[in-house]
C-alpha positions in Angstrom: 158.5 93.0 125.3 158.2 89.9 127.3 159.2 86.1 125.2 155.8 85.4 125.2 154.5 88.4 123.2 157.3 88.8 121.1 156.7 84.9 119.7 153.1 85.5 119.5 153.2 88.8 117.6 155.6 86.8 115.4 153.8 83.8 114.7 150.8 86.5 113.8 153.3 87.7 111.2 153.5 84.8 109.5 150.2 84.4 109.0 149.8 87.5 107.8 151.9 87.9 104.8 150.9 84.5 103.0 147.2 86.0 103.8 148.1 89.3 101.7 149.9 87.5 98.7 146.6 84.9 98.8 143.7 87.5 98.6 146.2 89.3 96.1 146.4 92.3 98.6 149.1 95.1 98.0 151.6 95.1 100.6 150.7 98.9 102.2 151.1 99.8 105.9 147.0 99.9 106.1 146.9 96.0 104.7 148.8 95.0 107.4 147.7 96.5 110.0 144.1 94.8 109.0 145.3 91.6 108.4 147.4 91.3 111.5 144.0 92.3 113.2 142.5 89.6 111.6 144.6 86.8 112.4 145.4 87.8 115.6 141.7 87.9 116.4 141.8 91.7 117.8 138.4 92.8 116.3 135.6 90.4 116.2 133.8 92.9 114.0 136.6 93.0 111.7 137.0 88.7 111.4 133.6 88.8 110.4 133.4 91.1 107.8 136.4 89.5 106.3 135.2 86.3 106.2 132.1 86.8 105.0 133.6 88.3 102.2 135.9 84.7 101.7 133.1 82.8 102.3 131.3 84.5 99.8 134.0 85.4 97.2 133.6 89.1 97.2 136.6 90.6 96.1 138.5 92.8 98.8 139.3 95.9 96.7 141.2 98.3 97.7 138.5 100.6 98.8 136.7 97.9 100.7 140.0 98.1 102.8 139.6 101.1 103.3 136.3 100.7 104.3 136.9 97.9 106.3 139.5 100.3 108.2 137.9 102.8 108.8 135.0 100.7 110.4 137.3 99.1 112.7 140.4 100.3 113.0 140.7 103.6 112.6 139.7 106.2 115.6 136.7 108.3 114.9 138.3 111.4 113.2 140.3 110.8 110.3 143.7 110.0 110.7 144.8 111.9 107.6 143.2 114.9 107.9 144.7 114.9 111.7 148.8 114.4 110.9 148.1 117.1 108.0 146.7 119.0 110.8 149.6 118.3 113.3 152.6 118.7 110.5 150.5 122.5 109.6 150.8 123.8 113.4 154.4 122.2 114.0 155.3 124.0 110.7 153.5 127.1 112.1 155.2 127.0 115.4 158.3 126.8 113.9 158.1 129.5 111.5 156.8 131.7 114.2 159.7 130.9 116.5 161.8 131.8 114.0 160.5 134.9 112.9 160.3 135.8 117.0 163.8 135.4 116.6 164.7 137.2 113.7 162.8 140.0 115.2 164.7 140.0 118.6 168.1 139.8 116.7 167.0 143.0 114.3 166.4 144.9 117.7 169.3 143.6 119.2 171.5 144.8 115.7 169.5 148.2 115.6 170.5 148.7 119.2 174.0 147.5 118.5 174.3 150.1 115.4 172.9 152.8 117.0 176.2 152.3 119.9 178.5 151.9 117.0 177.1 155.3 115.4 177.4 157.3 118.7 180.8 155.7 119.4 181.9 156.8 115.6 181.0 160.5 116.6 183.5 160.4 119.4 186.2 159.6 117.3 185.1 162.5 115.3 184.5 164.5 118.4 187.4 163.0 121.0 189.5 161.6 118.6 190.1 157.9 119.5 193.0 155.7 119.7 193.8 153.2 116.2 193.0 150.4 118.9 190.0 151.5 120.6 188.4 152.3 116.1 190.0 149.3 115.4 187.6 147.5 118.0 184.6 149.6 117.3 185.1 148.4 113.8 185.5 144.7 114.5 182.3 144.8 117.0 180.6 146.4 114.1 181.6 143.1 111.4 180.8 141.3 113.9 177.4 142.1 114.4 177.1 142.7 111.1 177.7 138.8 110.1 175.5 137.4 112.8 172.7 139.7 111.6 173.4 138.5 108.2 173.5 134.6 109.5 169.9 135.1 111.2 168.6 136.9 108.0 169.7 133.7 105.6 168.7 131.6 108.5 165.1 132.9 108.3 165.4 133.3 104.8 165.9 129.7 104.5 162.7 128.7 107.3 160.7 130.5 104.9 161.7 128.6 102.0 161.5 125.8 103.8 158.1 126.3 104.6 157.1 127.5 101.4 158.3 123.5 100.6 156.4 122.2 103.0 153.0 123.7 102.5 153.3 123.0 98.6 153.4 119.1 99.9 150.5 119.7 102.1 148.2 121.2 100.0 149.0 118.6 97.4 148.5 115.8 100.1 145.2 117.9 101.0 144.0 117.9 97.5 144.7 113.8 97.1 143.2 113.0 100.1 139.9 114.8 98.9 140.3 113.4 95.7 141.2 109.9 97.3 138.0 110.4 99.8 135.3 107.2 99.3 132.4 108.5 101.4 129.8 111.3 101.2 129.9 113.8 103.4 126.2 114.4 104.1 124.6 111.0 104.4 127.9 108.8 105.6 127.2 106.6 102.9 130.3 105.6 100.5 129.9 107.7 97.4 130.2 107.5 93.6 133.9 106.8 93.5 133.3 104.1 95.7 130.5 103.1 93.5 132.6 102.8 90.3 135.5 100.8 91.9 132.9 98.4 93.8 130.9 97.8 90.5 133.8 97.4 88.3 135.2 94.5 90.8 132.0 92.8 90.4 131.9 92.6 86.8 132.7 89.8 85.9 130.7 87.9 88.9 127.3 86.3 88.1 123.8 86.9 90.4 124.8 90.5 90.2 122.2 93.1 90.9 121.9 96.8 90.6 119.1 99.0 92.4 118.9 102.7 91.3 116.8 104.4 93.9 115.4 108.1 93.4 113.6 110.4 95.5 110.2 111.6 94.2 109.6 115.4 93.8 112.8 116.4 95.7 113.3 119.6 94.3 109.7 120.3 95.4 111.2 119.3 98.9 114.3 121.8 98.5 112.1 124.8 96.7 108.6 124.5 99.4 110.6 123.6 102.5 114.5 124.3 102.0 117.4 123.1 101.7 118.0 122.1 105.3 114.8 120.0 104.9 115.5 118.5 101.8 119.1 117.0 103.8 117.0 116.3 106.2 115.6 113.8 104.1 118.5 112.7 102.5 120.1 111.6 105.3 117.3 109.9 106.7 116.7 108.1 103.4 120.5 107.2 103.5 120.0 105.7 107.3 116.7 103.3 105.6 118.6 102.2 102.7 121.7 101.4 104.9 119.6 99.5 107.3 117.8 97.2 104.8 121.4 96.5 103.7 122.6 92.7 104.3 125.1 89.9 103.3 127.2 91.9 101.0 124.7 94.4 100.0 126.2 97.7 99.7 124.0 101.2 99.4 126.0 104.3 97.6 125.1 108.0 97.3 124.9 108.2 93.4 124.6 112.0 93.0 121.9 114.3 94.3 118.9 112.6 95.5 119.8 109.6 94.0 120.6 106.5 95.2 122.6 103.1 94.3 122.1 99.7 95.9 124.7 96.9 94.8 123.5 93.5 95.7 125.6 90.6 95.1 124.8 86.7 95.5 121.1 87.1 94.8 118.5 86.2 92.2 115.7 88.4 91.0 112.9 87.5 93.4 115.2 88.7 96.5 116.6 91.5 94.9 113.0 92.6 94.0 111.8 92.0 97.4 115.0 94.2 99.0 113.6 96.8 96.5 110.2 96.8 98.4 111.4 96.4 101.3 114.0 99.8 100.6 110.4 101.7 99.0 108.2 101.0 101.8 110.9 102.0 104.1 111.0 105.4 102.6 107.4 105.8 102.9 108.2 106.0 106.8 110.5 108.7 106.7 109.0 111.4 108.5 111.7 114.4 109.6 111.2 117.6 111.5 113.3 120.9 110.9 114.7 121.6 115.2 114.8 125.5 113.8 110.9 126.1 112.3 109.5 122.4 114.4 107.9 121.6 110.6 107.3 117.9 109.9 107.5 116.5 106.6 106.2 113.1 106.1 104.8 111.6 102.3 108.1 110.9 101.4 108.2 108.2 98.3 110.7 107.1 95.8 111.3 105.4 92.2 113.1 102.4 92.4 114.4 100.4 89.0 115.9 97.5 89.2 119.1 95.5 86.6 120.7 92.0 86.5 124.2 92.0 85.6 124.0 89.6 82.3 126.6 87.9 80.7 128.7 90.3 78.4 127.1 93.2 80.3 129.9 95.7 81.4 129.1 98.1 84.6 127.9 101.2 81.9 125.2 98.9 80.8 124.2 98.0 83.7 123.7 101.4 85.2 121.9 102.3 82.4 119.2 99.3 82.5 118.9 100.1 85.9 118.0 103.7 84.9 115.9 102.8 82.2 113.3 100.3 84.4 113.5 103.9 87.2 112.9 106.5 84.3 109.8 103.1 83.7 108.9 103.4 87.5 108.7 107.6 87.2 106.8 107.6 84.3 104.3 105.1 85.7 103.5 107.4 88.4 106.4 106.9 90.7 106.4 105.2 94.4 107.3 101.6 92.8 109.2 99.0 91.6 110.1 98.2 88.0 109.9 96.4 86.1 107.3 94.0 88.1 108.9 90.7 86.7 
């Protein structure tokens, strides 16, 4: 590495660690790898998501790093899922290699056995010298132990293995469990949701959208499943548009919804809300398979203010009261109005 690079890479360094112990980030290989981005200016997508976030004092938790990450770091298939991928087939490979093996050196003893047996009638037959049994007999050990060494050789590969899938599927399971986005609409999903929300709990002009689909399970039960994700996605895609300055959309479960919008006031979050409804109204998908169209699509929206002394729980649950409000005022609106 030429001078240059090495002083500059360096100096980056330096930056970087007073940055993690400032924003009170843990020091994990991901961490740095994102804040050694940032200061060395390698992702201007990256610098401004960050500071935005400064700017605006939103806390960088650690699954907004991840987030943050995977948006601009990472490459487009999971980089998890691809080295338990690797270590599974190198694993494979070698177990298979050494069961090819094995299997060679049991044909090759079988062979060698069969000799010793033919050469053990002679001396029954012929009537050999000491020397020439004593030989037979030390080829025969012989063979015997190196049979033996390949057996407890393979023995051991599959133990070995054994090992190594047990950590796998353990890594496998935490890194579903670990996973922060839905898999159907992209969006970042309930885990997410909790962490995000809890963060923010203590931060004022908070505010909490719950948005639900109207009549979905008519969608699913008249037009199918397919069709019904159809619309989830696309509903997903609106919400995620509208989303600005911090604002954060979430699958909540089902055909539900969760909109987290910091730095605001009720007048703006109200209008967002609208803005989210009427953008749903558009939605208007089309099944490639059957070339059906389904349009009409409408959804509940309720609206809550994180107040002083209000923890998250709350929160979601005035946010759930004022949509349960919106359904049972016909659904397709707002609530509550002011």
């Amino acid at each position: 590495m030429p001078d240059n690079d090495f002083e500059s890479s360096f100096a980056h360094l330096k930056q970087t660690i007073p940055l993690l112990l400032k924003h009170k980030v843990s020091a994990l290989p991901i961490n740095y790898a994102l804040w050694y981005t940032y200061v060395a200016n390698g992702s201007a997508g990256l610098k401004s998501a960050i500071d935005h976030a400064i700017q605006n004092k939103l806390p960088l938790t650690e699954s907004k790093t991840k987030e943050l990450y995977r948006q601009h770091l990472a490459e487009n298939q999971e980089v998890t899922a691809w080295e338990l991928r690797q270590s599974l087939e190198a694993m494979l490979i070698e177990l298979s290699q050494s069961i090819s093996d094995t299997r060679s050196e049991t044909t090759n003893f079988k062979a060698t056995m069969d000799n010793c047996v033919d050469d053990l009638v002679k001396v029954e037959k012929e009537g050999l010298s000491i020397e020439e049994v004593m030989s037979l007999v030390r080829n025969l050990v012989k063979e015997t132990q190196n049979i033996r060494r390949s057996t407890m050789s393979f023995n051991s590969a599959l133990s070995e293995a054994q090992r190594e899938i047990d950590v796998l599927r353990t890594q496998l399971e935490q890194s579903q469990q670990e996973a922060l986005y839905d898999a159907l609409t992209g969006l970042c999903n309930r885990r997410y949701f909790d962490e995000e929300l809890a963060s923010h709990a203590m931060r004022p002009d908070l505010f909490l959208l719950l948005v639900d689909l109207d009549h979905f399970k008519k969608i699913n039960d008249n037009y199918g499943h397919v069709m019904g994700d159809l619309v989830l996605k696309a509903t997903a895609k609106k919400l995620q548009a509208c989303c600005q300055d911090g604002t954060q959309a979430f699958r909540f479960g089902g055909e539900e919804f969760a909109i987290i919008i910091p730095n605001s006031n009720f007048s703006r979050a109200r209008s967002l809300a609208e803005t989210m409804r009427k953008s749903i109204e558009k939605i208007s998908v089309k099944d490639k398979r059957s070339g059906e169209v389904l349009g009409g699509i409408s959804a509940s929206i309720g609206l809550a203010e994180l107040r002083k002394g209000m923890n998250p729980l709350a929160l979601i649950e005035q946010a759930d009261k004022q949509l349960y409000e919106a359904k049972r005022l016909g659904r397709n609106r707002v609530m509550p109005i002011l």
